[in-house]
N, C-alpha and C positions, 0 to 999 in steps of 0.2 A: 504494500500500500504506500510505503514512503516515496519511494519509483516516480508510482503514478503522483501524488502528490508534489509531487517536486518535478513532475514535469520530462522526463526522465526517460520514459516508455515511446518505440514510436514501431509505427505497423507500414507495413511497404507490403499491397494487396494488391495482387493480379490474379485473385481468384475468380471475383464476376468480370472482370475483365478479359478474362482467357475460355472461362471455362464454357461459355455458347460453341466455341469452335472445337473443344476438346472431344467428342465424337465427333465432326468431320474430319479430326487429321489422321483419328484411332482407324475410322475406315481404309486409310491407306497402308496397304502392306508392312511389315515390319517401323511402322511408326505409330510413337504415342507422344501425348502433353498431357498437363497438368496444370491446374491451377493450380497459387502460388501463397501464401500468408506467410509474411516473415516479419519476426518480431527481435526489436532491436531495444538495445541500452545503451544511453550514453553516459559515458563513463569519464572519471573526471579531468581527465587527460584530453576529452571534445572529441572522442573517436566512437561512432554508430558499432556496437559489438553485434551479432546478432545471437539470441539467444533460443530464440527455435523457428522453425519452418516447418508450416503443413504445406503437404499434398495435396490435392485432390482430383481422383474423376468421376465424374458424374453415373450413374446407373448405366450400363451398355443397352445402347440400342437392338445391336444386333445379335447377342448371345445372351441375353438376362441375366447380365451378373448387376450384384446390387455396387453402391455406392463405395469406392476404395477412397479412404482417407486414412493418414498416418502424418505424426510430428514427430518429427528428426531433433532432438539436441543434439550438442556436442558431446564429445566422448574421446577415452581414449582407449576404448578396447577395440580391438583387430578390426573386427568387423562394423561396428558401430562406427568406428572414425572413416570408414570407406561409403557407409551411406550418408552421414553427415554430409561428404566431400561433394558427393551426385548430386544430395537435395538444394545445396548452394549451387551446383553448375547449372539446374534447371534453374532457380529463380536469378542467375546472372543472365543466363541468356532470353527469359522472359523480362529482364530490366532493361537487357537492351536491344532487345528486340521492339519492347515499347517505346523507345527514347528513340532509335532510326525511323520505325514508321510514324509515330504521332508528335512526337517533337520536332524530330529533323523534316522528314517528305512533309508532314501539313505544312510547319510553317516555313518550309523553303521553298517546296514545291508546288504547293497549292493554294498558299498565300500569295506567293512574290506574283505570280500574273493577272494578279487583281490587283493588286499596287501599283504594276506597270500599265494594266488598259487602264488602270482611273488616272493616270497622269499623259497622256497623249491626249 
């Protein structure tokens, strides 16, 4: 509670973000995604630590299996520390997967040519 109180706590969520597309990419042959929740501490050094991430994917369409969700902490046993290592490679490449399509392409590429015809 002191965390939150003090401000302390912060969530970086690409889970509803992701997860509408997360069966159509499972449709494609040996691929999957996941929506994302990762929670972070900032510690008093001004560095975002993350202290867990969930998974999720949604019920399958196509073979009824029900809803997979699991949270990753850190760790430092064998195994634990190698899925730890996975669950942060998926939410990097969903951070920046988000940050080239909706940061970078809208506001450079789909921005800039509205700026340039409203100025001719």
């Amino acid at each position: 509670m002191q965390a939150i109180e003090e401000k302390k706590l912060f969530m970086l969520d690409y889970h509803d973000v992701l997860l509408p597309y997360v069966n159509k990419v499972r449709k494609l042959k040996g691929k999957t995604l996941y929506g994302s929740r990762t929670l972070f501490f900032l510690n008093p050094e001004g560095t975002l630590r993350p202290l867990a991430i969930e998974l999720t994917r949604p019920p399958s369409l196509s073979n009824k299996t029900g809803q997979w969700k699991q949270v990753f902490t850190p760790s430092w046993h064998s195994t634990s520390v190698w899925l730890w290592r996975l669950a942060k490679a998926h939410v990097l490449a969903h951070d920046s997967g988000y940050h080239q399509l909706v940061s970078h392409w809208y506001a450079i590429y789909n921005a800039s040519p509205t700026a340039f015809y409203s100025t001719k």
